[in-house]
C-alpha positions as a Markdown table, in Angstrom:
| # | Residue | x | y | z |
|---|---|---|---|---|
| 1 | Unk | 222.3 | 126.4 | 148.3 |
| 2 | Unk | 218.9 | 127.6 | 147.1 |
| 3 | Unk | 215.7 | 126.8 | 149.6 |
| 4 | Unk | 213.4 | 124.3 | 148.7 |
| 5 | Unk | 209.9 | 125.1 | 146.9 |
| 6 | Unk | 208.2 | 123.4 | 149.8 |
| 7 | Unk | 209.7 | 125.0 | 152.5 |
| 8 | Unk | 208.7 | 128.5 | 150.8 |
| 9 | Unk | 205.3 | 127.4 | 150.5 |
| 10 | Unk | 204.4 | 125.9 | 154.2 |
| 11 | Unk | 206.0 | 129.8 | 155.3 |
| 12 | Unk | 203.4 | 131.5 | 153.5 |
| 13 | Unk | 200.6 | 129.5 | 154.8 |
| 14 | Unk | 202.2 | 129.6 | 158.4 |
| 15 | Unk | 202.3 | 133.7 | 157.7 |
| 16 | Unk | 198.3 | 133.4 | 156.0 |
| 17 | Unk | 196.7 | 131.3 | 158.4 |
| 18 | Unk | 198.6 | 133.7 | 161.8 |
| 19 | Unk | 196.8 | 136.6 | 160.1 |
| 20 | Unk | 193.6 | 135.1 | 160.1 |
| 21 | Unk | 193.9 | 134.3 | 163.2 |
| 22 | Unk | 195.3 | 136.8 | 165.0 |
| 23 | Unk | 194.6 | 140.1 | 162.8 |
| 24 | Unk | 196.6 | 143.2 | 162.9 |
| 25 | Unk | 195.8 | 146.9 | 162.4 |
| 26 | Unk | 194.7 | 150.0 | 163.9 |
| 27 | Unk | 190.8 | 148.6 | 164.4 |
| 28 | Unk | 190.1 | 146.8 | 167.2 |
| 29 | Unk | 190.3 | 143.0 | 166.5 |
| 30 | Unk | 186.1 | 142.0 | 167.0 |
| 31 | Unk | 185.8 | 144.3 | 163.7 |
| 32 | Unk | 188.4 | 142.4 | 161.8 |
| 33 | Unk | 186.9 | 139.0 | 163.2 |
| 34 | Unk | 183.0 | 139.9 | 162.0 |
| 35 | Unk | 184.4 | 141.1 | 158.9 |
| 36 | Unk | 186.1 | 137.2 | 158.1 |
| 37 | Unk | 182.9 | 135.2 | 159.6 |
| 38 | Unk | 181.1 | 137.3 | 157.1 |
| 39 | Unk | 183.0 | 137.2 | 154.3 |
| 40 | Unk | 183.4 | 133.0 | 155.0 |
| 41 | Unk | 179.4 | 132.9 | 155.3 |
| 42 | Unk | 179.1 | 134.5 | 152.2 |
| 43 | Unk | 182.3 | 132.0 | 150.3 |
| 44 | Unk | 180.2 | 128.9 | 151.9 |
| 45 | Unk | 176.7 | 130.0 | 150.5 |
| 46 | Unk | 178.3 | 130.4 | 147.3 |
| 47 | Unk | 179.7 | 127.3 | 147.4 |
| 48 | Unk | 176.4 | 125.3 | 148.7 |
| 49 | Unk | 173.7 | 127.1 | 146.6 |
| 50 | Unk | 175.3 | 126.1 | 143.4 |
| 51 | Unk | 175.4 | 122.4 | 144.6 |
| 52 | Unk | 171.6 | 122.6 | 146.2 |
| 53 | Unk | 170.0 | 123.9 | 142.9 |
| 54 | Unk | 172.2 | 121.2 | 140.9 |
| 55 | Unk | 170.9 | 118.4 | 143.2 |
| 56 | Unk | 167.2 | 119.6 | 143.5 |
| 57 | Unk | 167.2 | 119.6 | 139.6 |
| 58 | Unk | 168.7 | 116.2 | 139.6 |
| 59 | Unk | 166.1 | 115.0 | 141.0 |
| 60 | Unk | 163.5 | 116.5 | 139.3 |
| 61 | Unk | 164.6 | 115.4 | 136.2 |
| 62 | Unk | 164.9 | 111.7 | 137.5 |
| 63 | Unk | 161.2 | 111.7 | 138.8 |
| 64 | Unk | 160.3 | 113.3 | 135.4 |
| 65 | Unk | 162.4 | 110.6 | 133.3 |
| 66 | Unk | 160.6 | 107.7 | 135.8 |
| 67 | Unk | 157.1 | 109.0 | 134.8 |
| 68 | Unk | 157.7 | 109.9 | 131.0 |
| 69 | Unk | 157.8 | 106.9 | 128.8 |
| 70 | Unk | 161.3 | 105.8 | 127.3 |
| 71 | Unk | 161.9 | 106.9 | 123.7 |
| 72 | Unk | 162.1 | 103.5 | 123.2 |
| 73 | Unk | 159.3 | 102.0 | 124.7 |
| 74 | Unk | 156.2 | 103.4 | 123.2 |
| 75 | Unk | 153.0 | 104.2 | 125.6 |
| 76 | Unk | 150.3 | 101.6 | 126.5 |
| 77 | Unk | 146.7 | 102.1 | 124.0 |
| 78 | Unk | 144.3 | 103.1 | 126.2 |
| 79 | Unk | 141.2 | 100.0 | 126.3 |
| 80 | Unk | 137.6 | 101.2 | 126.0 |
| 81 | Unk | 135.4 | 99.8 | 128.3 |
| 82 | Unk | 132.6 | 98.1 | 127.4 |
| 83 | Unk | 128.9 | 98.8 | 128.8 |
| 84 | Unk | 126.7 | 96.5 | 128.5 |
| 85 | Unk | 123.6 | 97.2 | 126.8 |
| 86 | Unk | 120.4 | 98.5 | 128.4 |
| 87 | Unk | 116.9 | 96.8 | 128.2 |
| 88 | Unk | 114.8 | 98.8 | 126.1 |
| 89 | Unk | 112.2 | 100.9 | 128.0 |
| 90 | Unk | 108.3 | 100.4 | 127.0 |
| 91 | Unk | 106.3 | 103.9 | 127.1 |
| 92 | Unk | 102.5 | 103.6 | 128.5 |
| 93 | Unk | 102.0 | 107.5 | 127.1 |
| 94 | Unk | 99.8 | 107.6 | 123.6 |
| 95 | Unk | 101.5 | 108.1 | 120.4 |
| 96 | Unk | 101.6 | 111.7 | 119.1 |
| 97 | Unk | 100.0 | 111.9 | 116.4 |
| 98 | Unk | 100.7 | 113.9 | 113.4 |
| 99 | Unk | 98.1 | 116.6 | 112.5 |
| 100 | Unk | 96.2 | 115.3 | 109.9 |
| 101 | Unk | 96.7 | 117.4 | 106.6 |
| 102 | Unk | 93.9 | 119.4 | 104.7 |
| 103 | Unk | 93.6 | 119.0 | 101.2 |
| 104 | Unk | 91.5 | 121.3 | 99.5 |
| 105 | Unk | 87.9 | 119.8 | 97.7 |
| 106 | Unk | 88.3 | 118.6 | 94.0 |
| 107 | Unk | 85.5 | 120.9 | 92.9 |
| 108 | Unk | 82.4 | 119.0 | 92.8 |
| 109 | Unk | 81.3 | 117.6 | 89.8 |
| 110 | Unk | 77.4 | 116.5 | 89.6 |
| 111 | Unk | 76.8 | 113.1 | 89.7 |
| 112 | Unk | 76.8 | 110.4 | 86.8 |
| 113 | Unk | 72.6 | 109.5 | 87.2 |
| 114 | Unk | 73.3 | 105.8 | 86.2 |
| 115 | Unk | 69.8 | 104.7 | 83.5 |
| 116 | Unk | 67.0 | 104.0 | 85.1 |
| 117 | Unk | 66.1 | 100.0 | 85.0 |
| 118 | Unk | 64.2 | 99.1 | 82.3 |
| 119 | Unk | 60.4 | 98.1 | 83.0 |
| 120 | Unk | 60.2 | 94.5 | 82.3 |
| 121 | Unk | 57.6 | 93.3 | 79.5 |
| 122 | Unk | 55.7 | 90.4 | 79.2 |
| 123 | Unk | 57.9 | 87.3 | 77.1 |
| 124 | Unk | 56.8 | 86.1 | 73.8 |
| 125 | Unk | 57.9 | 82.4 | 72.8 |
| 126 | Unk | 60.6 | 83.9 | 70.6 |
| 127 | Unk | 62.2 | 85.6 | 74.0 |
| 128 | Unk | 62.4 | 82.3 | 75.7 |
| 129 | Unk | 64.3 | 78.7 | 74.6 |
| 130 | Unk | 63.1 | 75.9 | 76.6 |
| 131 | Unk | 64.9 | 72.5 | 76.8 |
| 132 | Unk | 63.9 | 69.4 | 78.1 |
| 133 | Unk | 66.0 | 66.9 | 80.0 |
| 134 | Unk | 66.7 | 64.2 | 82.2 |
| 135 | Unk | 68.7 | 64.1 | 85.3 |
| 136 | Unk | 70.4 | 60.8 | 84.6 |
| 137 | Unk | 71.0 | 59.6 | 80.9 |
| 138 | Unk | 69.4 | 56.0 | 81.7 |
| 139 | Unk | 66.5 | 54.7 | 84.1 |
| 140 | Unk | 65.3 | 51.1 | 85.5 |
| 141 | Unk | 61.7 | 50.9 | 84.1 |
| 142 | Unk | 61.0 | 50.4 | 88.1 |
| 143 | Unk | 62.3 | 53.8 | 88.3 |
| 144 | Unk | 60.6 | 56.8 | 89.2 |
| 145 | Unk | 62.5 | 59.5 | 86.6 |
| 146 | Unk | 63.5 | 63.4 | 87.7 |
| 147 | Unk | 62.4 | 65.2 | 84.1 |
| 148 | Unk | 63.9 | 68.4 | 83.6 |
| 149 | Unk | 63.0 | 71.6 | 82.1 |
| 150 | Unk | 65.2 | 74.9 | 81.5 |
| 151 | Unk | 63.8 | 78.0 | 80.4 |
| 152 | Unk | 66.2 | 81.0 | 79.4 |
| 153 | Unk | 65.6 | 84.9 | 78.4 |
| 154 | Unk | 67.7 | 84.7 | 75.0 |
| 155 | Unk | 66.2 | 88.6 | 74.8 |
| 156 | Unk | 68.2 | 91.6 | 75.7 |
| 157 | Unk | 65.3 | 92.8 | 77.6 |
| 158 | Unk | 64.1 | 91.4 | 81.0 |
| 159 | Unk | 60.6 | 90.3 | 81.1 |
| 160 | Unk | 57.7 | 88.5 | 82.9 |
| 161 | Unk | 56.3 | 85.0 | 82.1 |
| 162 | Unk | 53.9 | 82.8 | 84.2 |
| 163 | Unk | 55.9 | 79.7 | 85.2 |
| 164 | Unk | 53.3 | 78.1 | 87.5 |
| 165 | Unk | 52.2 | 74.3 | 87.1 |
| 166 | Unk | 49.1 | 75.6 | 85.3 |
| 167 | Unk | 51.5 | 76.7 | 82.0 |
| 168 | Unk | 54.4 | 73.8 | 83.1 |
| 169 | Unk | 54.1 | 70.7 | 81.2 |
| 170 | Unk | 56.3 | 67.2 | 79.9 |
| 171 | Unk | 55.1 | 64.7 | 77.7 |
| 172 | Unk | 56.8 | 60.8 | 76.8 |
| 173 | Unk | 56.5 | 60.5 | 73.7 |
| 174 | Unk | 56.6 | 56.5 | 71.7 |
| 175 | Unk | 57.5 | 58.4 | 68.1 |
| 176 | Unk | 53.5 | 60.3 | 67.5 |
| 177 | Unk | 51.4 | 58.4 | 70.6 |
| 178 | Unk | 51.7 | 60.1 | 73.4 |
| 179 | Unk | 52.2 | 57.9 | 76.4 |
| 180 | Unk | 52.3 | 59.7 | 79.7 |
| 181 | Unk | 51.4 | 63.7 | 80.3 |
| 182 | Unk | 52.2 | 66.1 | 84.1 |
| 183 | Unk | 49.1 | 67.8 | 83.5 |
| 184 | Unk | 46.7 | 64.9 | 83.3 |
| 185 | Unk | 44.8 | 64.4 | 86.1 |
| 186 | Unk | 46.5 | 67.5 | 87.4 |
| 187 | Unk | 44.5 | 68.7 | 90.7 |
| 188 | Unk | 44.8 | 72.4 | 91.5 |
| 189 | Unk | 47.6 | 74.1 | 89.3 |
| 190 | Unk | 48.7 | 77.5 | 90.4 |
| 191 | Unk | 50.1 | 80.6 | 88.3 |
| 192 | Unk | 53.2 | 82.3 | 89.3 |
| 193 | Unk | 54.9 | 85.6 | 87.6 |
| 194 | Unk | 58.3 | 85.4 | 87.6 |
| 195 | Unk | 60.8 | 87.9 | 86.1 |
| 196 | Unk | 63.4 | 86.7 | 83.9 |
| 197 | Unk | 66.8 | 88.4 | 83.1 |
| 198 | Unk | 68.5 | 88.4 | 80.0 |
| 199 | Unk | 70.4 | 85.5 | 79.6 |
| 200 | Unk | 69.1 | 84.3 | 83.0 |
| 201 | Unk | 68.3 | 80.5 | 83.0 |
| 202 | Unk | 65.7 | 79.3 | 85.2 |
| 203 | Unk | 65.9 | 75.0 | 86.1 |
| 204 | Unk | 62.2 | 73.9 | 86.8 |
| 205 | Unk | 61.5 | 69.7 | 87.1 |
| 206 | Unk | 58.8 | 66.7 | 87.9 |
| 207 | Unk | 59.2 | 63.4 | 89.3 |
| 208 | Unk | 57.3 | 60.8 | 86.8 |
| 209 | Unk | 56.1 | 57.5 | 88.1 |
| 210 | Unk | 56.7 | 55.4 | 85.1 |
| 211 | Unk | 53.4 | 54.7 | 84.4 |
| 212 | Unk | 50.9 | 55.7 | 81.1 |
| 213 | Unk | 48.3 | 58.4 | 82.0 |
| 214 | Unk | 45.5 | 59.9 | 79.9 |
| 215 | Unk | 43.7 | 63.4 | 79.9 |
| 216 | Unk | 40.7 | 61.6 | 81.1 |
| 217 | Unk | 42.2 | 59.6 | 83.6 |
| 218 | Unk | 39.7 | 56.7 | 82.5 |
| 219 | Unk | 42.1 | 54.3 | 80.7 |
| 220 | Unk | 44.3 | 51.8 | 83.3 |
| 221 | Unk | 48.0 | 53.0 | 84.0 |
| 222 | Unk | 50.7 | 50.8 | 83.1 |
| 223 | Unk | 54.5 | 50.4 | 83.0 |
| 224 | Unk | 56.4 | 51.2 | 80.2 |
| 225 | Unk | 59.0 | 48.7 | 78.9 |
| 226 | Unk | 62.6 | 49.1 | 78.7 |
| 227 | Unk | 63.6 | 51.3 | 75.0 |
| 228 | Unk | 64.1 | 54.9 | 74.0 |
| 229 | Unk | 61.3 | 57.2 | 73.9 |
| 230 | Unk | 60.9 | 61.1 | 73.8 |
| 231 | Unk | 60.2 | 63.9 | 76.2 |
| 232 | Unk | 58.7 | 67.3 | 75.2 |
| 233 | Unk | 58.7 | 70.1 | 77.3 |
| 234 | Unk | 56.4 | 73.2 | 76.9 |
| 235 | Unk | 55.5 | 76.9 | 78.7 |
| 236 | Unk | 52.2 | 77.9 | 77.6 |
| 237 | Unk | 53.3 | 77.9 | 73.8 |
| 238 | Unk | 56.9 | 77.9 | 74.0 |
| 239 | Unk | 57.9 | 74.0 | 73.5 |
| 240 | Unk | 61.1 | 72.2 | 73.4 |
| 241 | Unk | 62.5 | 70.3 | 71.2 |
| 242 | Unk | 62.2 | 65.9 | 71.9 |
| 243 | Unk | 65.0 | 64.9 | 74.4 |
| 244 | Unk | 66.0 | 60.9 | 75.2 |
| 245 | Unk | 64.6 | 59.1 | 77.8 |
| 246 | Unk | 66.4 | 55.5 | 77.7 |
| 247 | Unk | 64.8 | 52.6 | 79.9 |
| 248 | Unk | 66.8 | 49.7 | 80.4 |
């Protein structure tokens, strides 16, 4: 009858585990027993330093999976924050300035002498058109009419005339008879030179009463009755044409 496998096996453990613990040979038995603590200190930090460096990396990794993001869950934008906006700060220091630039001088050309005025001369009648007039075109015969006069240089040339009351002078006019004059009974006329521009128009005028009058101031004054008569107006020798007067 063959032995068992089992029985064979727990023998040879039996035999293993009595030479471990009691060891035979020719060296004394503390040699044998430092050489098996030695050689089991050696088999157990082979077996634990394999484990530690699997654990400690473990765990690295999971630390370094909880911080990384997922591969599906992409990382959060970052948000910009916003400042808010500063007052705007006034300066009290003066402006700079920008130096002026220098241009050189055009050259210098000598001035344009512009004519010298010309000297005025004295007016003939033909440098002179004088027109008589009225303010209004019709008067009360209780009125007191404003007779006009307008002389104007029609010359090209300026020149001097003597417009005083002596050489001023209107006339009413019934067709041929004179009826009232501005220079009868005149008491002190005066001269007065005045220079006249070409084209310039000059405005003179007389209040008349509305009475007759005569050189001689002899004949009685009277009022003129409502109608159309004339007026005449003169400087010196330069005379209007007859204007309107209408009384009504």
């Amino acid at each position: 009858m063959l032995p068992r496998r089992g029985s064979r096996i727990r023998r040879r453990l039996r035999i293993t585990v009595g030479a471990v613990l009691h060891p035979v040979g020719s060296l004394p038995s503390r040699v044998y027993w430092t050489r098996r603590i030695v050689g089991i200190a050696v088999a157990v930090l082979l077996a634990v330093v394999p484990f530690l460096f699997l654990s400690s990396g473990g765990d690295q990794s999971e630390a370094s999976g909880a911080n990384s993001p997922s591969p599906t869950q992409p990382a959060t934008t970052p948000q910009l924050e916003l400042i808010p906006a500063q007052p705007l700060q006034t300066s009290t220091a003066a402006p700079t300035t920008a130096a002026p630039t220098t241009t050189a001088p055009a050259p210098s050309q000598p001035p344009v002498s512009a004519p010298p005025p010309a000297t005025p001369v004295l007016c003939t009648d033909d440098m002179l058109a004088i027109t008589a007039g009225t303010q209004r075109p019709e008067y009360s015969p209780a009125d007191k009419p404003t007779l006009l006069m307008t002389v104007q240089n029609v010359s090209a040339a300026p020149c001097v005339r003597d417009l005083g009351t002596a050489q001023q002078e209107w006339g009413v006019f019934d067709g041929d008879v004179r009826l009232w004059g501005s220079n009868d009974c005149l008491y002190e006329p005066a001269s007065k030179m005045q220079t006249v521009q070409p084209g310039q128009q000059i405005t003179l005028r007389v209040e008349w009463s509305g009475l007759t009058s005569d050189r001689e101031c002899a004949e009685p004054r009277r009022r003129l009755a409502p109608g159309e008569y004339q007026i005449r107006a003169r400087i010196g020798t330069a005379q209007s044409p007859n204007a309107a007067l209408i009384l009504r």
